[in-house]
ROMI-612971 format. One record per residue (C-alpha): x negated, y negated, z; residue in one letter; residue number from 0. Coordinates in nm, 2 decimals, padded with zeros to 4 digits, always signed. Last residue first. Example, Ala and Ser with C-alpha at 12.3 -4.5 7.8 and 13.67 -1.06 7.14 Angstrom:
! ROMI-612971
      x      y      z residu num
 -01.37 +00.11 +00.71      s   1
 -01.23 +00.45 +00.78      a   0
***
This chain:
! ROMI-612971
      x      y      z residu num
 +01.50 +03.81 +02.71      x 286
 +01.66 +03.50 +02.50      x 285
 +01.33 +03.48 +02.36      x 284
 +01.14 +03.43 +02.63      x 283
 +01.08 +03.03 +02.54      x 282
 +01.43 +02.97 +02.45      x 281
 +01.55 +03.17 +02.73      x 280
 +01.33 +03.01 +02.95      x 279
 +01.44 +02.66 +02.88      x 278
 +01.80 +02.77 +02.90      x 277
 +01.72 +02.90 +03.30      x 276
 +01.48 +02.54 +03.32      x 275
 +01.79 +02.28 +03.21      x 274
 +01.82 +02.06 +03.58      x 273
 +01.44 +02.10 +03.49      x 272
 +01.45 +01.97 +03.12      x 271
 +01.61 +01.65 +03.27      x 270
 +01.77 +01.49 +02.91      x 269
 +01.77 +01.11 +02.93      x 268
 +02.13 +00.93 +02.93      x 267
 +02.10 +00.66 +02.59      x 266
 +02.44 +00.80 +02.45      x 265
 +02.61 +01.05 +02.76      x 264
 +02.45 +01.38 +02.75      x 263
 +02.63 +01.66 +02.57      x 262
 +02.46 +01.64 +02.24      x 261
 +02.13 +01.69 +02.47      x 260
 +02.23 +02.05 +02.60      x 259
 +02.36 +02.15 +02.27      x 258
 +02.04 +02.07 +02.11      x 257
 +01.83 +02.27 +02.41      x 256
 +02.10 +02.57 +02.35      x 255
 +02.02 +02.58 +01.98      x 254
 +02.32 +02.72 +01.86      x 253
 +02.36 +03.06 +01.76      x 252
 +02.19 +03.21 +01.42      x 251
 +02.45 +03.28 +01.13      x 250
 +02.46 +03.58 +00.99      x 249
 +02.31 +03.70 +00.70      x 248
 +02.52 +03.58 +00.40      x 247
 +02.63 +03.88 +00.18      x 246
 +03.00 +03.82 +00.14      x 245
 +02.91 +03.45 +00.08      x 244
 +02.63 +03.54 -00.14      x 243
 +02.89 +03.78 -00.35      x 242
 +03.12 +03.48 -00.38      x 241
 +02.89 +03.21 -00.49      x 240
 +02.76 +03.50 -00.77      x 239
 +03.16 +03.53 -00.88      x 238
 +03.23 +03.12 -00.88      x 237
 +02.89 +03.10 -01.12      x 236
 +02.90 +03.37 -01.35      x 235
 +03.16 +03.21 -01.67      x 234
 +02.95 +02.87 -01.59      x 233
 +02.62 +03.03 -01.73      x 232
 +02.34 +02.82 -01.59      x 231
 +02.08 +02.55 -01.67      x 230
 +01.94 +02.32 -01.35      x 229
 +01.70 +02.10 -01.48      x 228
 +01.44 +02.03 -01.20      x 227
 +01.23 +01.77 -01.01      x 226
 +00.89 +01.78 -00.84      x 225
 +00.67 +01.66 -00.62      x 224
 +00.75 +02.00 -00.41      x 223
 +00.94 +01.87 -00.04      x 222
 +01.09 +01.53 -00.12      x 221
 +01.03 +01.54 -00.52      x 220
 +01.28 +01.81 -00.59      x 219
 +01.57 +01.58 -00.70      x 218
 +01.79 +01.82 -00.98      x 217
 +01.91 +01.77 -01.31      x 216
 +02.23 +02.01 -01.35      x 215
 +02.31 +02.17 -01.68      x 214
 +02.60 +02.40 -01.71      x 213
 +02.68 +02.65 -02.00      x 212
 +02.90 +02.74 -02.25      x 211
 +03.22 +02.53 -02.17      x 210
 +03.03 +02.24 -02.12      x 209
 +02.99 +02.02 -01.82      x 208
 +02.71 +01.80 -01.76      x 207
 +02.58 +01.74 -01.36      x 206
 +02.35 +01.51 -01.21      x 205
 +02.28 +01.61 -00.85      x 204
 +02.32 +01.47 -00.49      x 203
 +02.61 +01.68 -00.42      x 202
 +02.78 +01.64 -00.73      x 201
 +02.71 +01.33 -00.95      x 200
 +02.87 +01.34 -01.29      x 199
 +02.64 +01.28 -01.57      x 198
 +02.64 +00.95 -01.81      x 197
 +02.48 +01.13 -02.18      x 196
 +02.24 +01.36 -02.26      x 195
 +01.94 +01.16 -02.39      x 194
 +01.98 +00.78 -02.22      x 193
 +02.11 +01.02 -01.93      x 192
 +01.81 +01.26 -01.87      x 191
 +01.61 +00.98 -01.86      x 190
 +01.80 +00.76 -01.63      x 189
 +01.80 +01.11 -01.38      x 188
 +01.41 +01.08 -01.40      x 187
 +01.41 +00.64 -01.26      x 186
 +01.65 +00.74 -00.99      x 185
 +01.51 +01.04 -00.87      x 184
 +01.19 +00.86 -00.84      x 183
 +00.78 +00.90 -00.95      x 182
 +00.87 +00.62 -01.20      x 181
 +00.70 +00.37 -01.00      x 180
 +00.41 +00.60 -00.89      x 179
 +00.32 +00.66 -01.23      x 178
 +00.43 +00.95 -01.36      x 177
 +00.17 +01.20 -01.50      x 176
 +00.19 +01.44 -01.23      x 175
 +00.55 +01.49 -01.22      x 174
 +00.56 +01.82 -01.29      x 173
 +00.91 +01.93 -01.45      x 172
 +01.03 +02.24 -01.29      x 171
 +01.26 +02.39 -01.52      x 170
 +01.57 +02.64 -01.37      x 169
 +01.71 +02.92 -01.56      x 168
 +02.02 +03.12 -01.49      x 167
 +02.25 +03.38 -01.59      x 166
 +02.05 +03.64 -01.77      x 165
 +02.14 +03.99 -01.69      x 164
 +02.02 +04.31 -01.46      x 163
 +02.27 +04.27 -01.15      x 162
 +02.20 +03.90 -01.18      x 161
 +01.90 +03.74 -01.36      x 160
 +01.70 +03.45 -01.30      x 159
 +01.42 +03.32 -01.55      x 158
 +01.22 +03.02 -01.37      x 157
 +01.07 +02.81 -01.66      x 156
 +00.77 +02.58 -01.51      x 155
 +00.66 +02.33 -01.67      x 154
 +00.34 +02.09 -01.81      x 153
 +00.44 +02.05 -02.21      x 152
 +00.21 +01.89 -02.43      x 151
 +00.31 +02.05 -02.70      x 150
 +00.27 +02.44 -02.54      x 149
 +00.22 +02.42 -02.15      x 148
 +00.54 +02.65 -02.04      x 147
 +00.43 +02.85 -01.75      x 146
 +00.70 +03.14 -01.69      x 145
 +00.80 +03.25 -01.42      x 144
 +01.09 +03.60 -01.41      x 143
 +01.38 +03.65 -01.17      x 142
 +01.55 +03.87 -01.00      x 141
 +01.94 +03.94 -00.79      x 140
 +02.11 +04.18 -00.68      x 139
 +02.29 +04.01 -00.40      x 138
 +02.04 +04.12 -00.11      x 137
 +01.84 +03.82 -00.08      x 136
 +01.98 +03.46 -00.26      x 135
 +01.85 +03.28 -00.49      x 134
 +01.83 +02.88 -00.67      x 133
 +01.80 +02.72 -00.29      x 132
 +01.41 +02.82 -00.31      x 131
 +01.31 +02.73 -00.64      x 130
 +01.08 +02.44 -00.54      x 129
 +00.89 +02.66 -00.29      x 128
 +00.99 +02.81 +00.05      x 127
 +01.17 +03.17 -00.04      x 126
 +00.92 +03.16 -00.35      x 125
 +00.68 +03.34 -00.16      x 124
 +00.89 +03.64 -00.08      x 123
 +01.06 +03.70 +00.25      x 122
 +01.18 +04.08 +00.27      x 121
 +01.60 +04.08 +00.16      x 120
 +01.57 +04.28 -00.14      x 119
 +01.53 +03.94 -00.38      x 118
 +01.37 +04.15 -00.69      x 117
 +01.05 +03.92 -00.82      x 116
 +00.90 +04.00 -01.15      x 115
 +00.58 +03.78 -01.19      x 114
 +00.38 +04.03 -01.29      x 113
 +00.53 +04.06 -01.63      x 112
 +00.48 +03.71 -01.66      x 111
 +00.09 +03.75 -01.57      x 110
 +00.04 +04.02 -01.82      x 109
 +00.15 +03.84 -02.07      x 108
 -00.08 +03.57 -02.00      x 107
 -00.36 +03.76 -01.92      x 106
 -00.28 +03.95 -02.31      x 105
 -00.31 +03.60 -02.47      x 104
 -00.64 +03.52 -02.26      x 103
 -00.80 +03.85 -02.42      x 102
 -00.67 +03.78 -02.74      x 101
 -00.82 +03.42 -02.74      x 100
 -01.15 +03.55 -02.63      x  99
 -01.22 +03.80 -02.89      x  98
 -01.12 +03.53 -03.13      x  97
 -01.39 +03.26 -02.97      x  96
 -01.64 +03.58 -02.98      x  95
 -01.54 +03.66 -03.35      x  94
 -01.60 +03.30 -03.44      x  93
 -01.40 +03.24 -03.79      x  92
 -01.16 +02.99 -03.63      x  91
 -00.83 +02.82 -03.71      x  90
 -00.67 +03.22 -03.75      x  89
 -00.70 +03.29 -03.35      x  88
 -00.54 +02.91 -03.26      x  87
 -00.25 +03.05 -03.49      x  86
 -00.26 +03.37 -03.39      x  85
 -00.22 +03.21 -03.01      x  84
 +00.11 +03.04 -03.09      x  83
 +00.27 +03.29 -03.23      x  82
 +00.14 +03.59 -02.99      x  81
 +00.28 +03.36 -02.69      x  80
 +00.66 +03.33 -02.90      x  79
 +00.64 +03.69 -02.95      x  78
 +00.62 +03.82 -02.60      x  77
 +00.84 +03.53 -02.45      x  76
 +01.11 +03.69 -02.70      x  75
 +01.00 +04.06 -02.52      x  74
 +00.98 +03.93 -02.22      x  73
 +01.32 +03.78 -02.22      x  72
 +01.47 +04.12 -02.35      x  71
 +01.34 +04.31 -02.12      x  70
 +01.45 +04.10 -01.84      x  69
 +01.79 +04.17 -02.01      x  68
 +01.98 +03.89 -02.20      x  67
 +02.30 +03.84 -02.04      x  66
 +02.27 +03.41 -02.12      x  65
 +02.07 +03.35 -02.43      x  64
 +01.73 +03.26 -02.48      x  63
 +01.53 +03.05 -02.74      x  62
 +01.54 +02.75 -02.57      x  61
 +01.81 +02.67 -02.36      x  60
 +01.71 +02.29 -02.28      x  59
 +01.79 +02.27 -02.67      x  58
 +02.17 +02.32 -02.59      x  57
 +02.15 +02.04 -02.38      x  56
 +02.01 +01.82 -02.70      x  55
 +02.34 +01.99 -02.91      x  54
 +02.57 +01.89 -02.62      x  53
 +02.49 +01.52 -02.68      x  52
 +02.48 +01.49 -03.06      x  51
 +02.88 +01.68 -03.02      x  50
 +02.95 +01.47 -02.71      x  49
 +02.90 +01.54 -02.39      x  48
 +03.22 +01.50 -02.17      x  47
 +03.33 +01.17 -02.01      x  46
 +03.32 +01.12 -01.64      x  45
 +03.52 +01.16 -01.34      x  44
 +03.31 +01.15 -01.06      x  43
 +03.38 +01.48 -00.78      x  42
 +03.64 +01.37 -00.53      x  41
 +03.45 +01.31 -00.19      x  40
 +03.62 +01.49 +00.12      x  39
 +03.56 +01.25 +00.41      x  38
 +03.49 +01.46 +00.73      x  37
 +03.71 +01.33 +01.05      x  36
 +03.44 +01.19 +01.28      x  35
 +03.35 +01.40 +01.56      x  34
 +03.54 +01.37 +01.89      x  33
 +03.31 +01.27 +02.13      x  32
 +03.42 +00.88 +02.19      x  31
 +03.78 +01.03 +02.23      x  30
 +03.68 +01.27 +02.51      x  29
 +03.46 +00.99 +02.72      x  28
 +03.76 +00.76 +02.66      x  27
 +03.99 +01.01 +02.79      x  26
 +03.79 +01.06 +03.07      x  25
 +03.76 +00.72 +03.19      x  24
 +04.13 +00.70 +03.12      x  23
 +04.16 +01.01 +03.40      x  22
 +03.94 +00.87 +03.63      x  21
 +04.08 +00.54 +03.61      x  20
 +04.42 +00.62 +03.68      x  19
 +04.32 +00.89 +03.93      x  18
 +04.10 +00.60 +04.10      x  17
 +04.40 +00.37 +04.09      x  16
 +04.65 +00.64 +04.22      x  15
 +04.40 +00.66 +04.51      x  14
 +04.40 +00.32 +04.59      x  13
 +04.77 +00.31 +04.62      x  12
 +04.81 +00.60 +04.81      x  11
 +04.55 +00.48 +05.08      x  10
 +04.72 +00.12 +05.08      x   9
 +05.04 +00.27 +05.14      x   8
 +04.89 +00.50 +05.37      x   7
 +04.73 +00.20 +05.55      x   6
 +05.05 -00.05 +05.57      x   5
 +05.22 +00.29 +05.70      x   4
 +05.02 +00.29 +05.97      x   3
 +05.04 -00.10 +06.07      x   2
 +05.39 -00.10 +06.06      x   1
 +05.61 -00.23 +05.83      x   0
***
């Protein structure tokens, strides 16, 4: 063989390595970025309420009933506040003290009734706060707050409606009084269970199922030092998902910065200059 062909031969050779590598180099690159397959987890089977069970979830409703009108909740809030004040009014002969208690009975009224929020798409105050994954803008939807304190109560009740009725309320329970020990999802949800039974865990929450209604005890302390039960009419659930899904905004695209550092090699440093035209974007506003 002659010297030449010796070469090309080796030449050939060589490059078919290289190819070889190249391409298993990319296929390793390609299979080490391929995102892990997403593991579906069944929801926890567990056993239903029973009768002395269901009756202490019932409780959590209070005096209201799912498709009651806002009305209608103001008007039962109405008379349970004039209740409890006429009888602090009646322990006392002081006119002034008397005169006072009305006037504080009618600022609390007044302060429900002010509390009326529609969800018309403009930010609120409640679209950050411990209610804020409970509503959705432009899906007719309200709600009413009201500040439970009677019996040594320190809550929140959260009154949401849907195209004019009753289909949710959500307790914030402060956790003030905790120590810091008990200040813990783990330690609130053994609470709710010693008095309602083992709950099913879904998404993070404890759930019990009843026909009539769904309670849900929920981990708030993260953000709002606070956690929540959850109460809602089953029945309305799957159609109000719906509706919010129809009536999503849309989605925002990508952060280009993120995208450009998901595509580095692990441990590779990010050069913002080799980046400046998506830097400017950002920065610009896309302009």
């Amino acid at each position: 063989m002659s010297r030449l062909v010796r070469l090309a031969t080796t030449f050939v050779i060589g490059l078919g390595l290289a190819l070889g590598a190249s391409t298993a180099d990319a296929a390793k690159a390609k299979k080490k970025k391929k995102p892990p397959a997403k593991v579906v987890k069944k929801e926890e089977k567990v056993a239903p309420p029973n009768a002395e069970q269901k009756k202490a979830l019932a409780e959590l409703m209070g005096s209201f009933k799912f498709g009651m009108s806002k009305d209608e909740v103001l008007t039962q809030l109405t008379k349970s506040i004039d209740e409890r004040y006429a009888d602090q009014i009646k322990s006392t002969n002081d006119v002034y003290t008397q005169d006072k208690l009305r006037k504080e009975k009618n600022k609390e009224v007044t302060r429900i009734k002010q509390s009326y929020t529609e969800f018309l798409g403009k930010k609120t105050g409640w679209d950050v706060s411990v209610i804020d994954s409970e509503f959705a803008h432009n899906t007719e939807e309200s709600m009413l707050v009201y500040w439970e304190t009677q019996g040594g109560k320190n809550q929140r009740r959260f009154f949401f409606f849907h195209g004019g009725e009753l289909w949710k309320m959500f307790i914030a329970i402060d956790t003030k009084s905790l120590a810091d020990d008990q200040r813990n999802f783990a330690f609130f949800r053994g609470l709710m269970e010693a008095r309602y039974g083992k709950g099913a865990t879904i998404e993070g929450r404890a759930v019990w199922k009843v026909p009539e209604f769904e309670v849900q005890a929920v981990d708030k302390m993260a953000f709002y030092g606070a956690f929540g039960l959850l109460i809602q009419n089953p029945s309305k659930m799957k159609a109000i998902a719906e509706i919010r899904a129809a009536n999503a905004p849309a989605k925002k695209d990508k952060d280009q910065i993120i995208e450009v550092i998901k595509e580095k090699p692990d441990g590779e440093k990010v050069n913002l200059d080799e980046n400046k035209d998506a830097v400017d974007a950002i920065i610009s506003g896309g302009k």
